[in-house]
N, C-alpha and C positions, 0 to 999 in steps of 0.2 A: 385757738388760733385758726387761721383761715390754710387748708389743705392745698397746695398745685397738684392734683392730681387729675387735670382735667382730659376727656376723652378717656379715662382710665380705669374704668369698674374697679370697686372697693378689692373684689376678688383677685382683680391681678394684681395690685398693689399686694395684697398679702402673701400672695405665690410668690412674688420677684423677691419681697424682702427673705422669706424662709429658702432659696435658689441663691439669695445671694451668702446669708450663713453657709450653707455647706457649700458650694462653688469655693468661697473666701478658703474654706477648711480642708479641701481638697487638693487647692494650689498649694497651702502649706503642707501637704503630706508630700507634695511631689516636690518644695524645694527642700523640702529634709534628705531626700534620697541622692536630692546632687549638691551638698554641702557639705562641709567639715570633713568629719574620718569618715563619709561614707562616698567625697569626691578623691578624698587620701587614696582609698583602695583603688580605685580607677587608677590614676596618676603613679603608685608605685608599682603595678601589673606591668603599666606600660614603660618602668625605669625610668621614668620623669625624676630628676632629683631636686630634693627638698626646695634649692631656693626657685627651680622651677615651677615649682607648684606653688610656691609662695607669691609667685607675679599672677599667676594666673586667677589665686585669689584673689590678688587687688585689684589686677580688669577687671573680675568680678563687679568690684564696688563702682569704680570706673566705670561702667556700664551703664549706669544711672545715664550717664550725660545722653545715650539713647532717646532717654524722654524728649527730648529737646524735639524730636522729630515729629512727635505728636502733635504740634504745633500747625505743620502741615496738611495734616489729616482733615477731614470731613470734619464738621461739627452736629450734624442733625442723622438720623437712621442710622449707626454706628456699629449696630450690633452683630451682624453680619462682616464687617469687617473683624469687629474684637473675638468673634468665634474662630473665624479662618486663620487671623495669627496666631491667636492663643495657641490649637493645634501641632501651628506648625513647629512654635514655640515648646510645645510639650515630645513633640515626635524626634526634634533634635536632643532632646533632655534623654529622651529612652536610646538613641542612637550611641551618646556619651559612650553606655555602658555593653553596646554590639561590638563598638571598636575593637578593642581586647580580643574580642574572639578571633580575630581574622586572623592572618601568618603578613609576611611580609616585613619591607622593612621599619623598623623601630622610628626612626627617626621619622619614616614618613607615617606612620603610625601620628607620633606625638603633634604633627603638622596640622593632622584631620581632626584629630582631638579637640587640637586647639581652636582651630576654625570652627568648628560647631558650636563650643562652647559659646564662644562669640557671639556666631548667628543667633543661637538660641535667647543670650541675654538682649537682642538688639530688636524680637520681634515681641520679647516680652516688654524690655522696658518703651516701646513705641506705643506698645495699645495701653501700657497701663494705666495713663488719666483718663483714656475715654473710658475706659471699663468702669472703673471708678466711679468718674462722675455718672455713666449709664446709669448705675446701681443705687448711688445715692442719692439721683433723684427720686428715689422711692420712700426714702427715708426722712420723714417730716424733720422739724427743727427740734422740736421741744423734747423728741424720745432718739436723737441721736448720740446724746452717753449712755443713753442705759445699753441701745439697739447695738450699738460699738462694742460694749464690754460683753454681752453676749455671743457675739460676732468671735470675736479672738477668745473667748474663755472657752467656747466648745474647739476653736480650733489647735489652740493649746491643749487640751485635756486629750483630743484625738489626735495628736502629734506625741505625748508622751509613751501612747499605746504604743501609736504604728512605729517608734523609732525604736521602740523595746523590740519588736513583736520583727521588724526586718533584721533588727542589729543581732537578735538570737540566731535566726537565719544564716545571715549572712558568715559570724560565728560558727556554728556547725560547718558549714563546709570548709570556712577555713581554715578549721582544724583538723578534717580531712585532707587538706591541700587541695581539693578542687573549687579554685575561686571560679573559672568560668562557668558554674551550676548558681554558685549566689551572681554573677551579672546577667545570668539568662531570667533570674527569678526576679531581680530587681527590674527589668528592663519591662517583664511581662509585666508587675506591680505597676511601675508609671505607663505603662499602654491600657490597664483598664481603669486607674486613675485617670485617666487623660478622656475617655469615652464615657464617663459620669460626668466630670467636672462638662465635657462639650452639650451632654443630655441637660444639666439645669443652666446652663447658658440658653438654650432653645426652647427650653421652657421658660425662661423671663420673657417679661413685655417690655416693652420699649414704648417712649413717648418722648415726644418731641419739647425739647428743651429751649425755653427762652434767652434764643440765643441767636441771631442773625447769620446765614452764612455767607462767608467772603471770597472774593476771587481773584486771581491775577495781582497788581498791585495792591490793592485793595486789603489782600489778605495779607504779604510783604509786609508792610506799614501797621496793617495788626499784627503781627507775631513781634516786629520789635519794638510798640508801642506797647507791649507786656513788658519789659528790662524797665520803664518808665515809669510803672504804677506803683504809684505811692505806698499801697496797700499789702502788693504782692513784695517790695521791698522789704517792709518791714515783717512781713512773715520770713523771708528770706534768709537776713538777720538772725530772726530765732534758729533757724533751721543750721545757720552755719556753725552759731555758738553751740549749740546741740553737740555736732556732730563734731568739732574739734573734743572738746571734751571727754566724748567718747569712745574716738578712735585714737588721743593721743596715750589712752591708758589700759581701755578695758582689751584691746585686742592681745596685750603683753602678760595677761594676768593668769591664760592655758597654761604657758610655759613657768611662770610663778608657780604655779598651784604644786605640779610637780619636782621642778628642778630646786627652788629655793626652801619653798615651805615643805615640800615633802609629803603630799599628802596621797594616801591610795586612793587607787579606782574605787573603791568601795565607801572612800568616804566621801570625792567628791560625787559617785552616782546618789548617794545620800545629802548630798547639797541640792543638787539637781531636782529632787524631789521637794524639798522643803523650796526650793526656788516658785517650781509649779505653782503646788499650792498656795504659796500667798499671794503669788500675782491673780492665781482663776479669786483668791475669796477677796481683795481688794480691788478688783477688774469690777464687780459690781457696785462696791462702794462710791470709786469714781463715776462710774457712769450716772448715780442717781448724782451727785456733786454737781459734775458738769451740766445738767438736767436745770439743775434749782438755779446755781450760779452763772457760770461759761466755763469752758474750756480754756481761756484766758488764767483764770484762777485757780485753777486745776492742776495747768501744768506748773504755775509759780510753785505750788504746795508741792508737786514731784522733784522738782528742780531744787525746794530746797531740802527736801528728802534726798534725794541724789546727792546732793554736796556735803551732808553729814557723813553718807557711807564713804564716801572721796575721801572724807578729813580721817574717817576710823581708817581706812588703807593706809596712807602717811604712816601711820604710827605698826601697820603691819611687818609683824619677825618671824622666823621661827619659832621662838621659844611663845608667843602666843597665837601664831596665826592659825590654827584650828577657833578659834575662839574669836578671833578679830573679824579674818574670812567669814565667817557665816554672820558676824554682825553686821559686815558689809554688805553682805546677798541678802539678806533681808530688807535693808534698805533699797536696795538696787530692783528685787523684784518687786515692794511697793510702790518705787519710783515707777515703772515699765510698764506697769499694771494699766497706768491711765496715761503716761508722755507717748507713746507711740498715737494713739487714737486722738489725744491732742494736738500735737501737730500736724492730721490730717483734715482735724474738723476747724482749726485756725484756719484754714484757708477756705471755707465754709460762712464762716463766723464776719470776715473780716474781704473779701475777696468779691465780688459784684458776679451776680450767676453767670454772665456771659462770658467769665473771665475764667471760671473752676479751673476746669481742663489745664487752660493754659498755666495758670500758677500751682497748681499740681507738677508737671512739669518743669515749670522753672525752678521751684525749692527744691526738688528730689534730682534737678542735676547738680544744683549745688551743694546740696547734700553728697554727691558720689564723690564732685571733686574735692572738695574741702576732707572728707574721709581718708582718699586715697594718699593727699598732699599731707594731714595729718601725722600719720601712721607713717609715711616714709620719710616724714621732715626729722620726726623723737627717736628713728631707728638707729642714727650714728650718735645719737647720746646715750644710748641705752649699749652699743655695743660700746662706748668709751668710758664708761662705768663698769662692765664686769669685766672691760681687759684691764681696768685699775685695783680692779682685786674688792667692786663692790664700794668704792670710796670716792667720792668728790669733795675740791677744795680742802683736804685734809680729814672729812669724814665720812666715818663707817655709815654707810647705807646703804641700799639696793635700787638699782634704776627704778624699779615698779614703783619706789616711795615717794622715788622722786615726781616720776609720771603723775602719780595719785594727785600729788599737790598743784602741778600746773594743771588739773582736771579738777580741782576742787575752787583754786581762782576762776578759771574759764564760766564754772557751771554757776559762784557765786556772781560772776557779771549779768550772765546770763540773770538769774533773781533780780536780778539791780535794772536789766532793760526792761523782763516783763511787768516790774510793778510801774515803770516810769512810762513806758510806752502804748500800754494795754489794760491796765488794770486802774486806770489814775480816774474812770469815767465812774457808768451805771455799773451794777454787779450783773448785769447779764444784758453784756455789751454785744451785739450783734448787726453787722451791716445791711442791711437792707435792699 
């Protein structure tokens, strides 16, 4: 097939793509240090209580809508801009964990916290379609599965390391009782994190993207003539049914694992690991998939992977969930292995070049809202199930079963739109 790499020596297309692997893998080293129990430790230094940390999580996702802003940005020499927020985006991430150190009061403590966390997600999620589409115009058509799965397979395998290798760390000391020694080491970690990932940002090239740019009214009338496009709808769609499905069950299934099923830290860090691994040895399988067929038919194949491990949770107890659970997570990491990089390259696949950026942004807010509204819609069903003593309509069962089943209909629709709406054409349907 015919190359757009034009004005671009073969040499720096090969530089940006190998800058955009480790950049990609970098950023996920530094949102592991400010996620899950390693945002926990921040948030209980500072006497944040549980269900305040629990909002704070869900702005998190909430966050997404951020993107919406990108809209308004530049379209053309972008790079320079995506360095300066990234930055700034990363130096508030390391700041997170300065707070703590300070004296003063608590409460105004937990205020600044807050605010930065904020700041931090609002200038990451504003660059993040230009970055994006920056990088993947580098990335031809025909080698974007394989290029993807190698992408997230080294980023994963080097996110295993580093969340071992900080969480030992961070451990040690706080079995010494000096947590401010692990926030001074984490904080140091994402500030030289942060001065790599900025080094192969500056070392990418940039190229001008077949794309017009707008102004004044002009650009008004484009940014809501994107809400109208046909094409970026129907990704949209997918993107919503995704994400109900997966924030009305999986985000309940932490507290599953220990409080109902019973399972030790030692068995799930032994899921964890078996999770890895079949996503990195399936991450390549799909990407040559996606390669031969689309990404269209790729994700139908994970979606109805996903719905089978949905249908085994349903049936998940104690008396068998060591055995169910991991038949679940294996499904699940297969599924993951190639939906995430699907639903990226769907907007690729099916989206008109001038438009990336923008429908990058439009799905990935409706992705944060539909998550957030998800998760907090199934939360008073799930607390009105265990203050029944675990029982609905007269029977024995546990919220998460229930959850499981309205995420195994959801993700089976979802199977039922992508074969009706995307997969009904060529096997390697791609817009032009």
């Amino acid at each position: 097939m015919e190359h757009n790499h034009v004005g671009v020596s073969l040499g720096a297309v090969k530089r940006t793509q190998v800058m955009y692997i480790i950049q990609a893998m970098l950023e996920y080293l530094v949102s592991i240090v400010v996620s899950s129990t390693f945002l926990v430790n921040i948030t209980k230094e500072l006497g944040m209580s549980d269900s305040l940390t629990a909002i704070i999580s869900a702005i998190i996702s909430l966050g997404q809508v951020f993107q919406l802003g990108s809209l308004a940005l530049r379209q053309h020499k972008v790079k320079g801009m995506v360095i300066g927020l990234s930055i700034l985006n990363q130096l508030l991430f390391m700041a997170l964990y300065i707070i703590p150190l300070f004296g003063g009061n608590k409460n105004m403590k937990i205020v600044i916290f807050t605010a930065v966390i904020i700041a931090a997600y609002l200038f990451y999620n504003v660059v993040h379609p230009k970055k994006i589409n920056w990088f993947m115009s580098f990335v031809d058509d025909d080698i974007r599965g394989r290029f993807t799965s190698v992408k997230e397979a080294i980023s994963l395998v080097a996110g295993v390391a580093f969340n071992f290798a900080i969480g030992a760390v961070i451990d040690h000391y706080e079995a010494k009782g000096d947590m401010r020694t692990a926030f001074v080491i984490s904080a140091i970690a994402i500030c030289v994190l942060t001065v790599l990932h900025t080094l192969t940002m500056i070392l990418s090239s940039e190229k001008e993207l077949e794309a017009p740019e707008y102004h004044g009214k002009e650009k008004l009338s484009r940014m809501l003539s994107t809400f109208k496009d046909k094409n970026i709808i129907k990704v949209s769609i997918i993107f919503a049914l995704w994400y109900v499905s997966r924030y009305c069950a999986t985000p309940f299934y932490g507290t599953y694992q220990r409080n109902e099923l019973g399972f030790s830290m030692v068995f799930i860090s032994v899921l964890s690991l078996i999770y890895s691994a079949v996503r990195v040895a399936f991450g390549f399988y799909w990407g040559s998939f996606a390669d031969k067929f689309s990404f269209a038919k790729m994700l139908t194949l994970c979606m109805i992977i996903e719905s089978v491990g949905y249908l085994i949770a349903v049936f998940m107890v104690p008396s068998n969930g060591k055995f169910f659970y991991t038949a679940y997570y294996i499904c699940e990491a297969i599924s993951m292995a190639g939906a995430n990089s699907a639903l990226i390259n769907l907007v690729y696949d099916y989206v008109s070049v001038d438009r990336r950026s923008d429908a990058i942004a439009v799905t990935q807010t409706i992705a944060g809202i539909i998550g957030f509204v998800t998760t907090l819609g199934v939360s008073p069903l799930v607390s009105y199930i265990q203050k029944a003593g675990n029982t609905l309509f007269g029977f024995n069962v546990y919220a998460q079963q229930v959850l499981s089943a309205i995420a195994f209909v959801v993700t089976a629709l979802l199977v039922v739109y992508l074969k009706v709406t995307l997969n009904s054409g060529k096997s390697k349907q791609r817009l032009k």
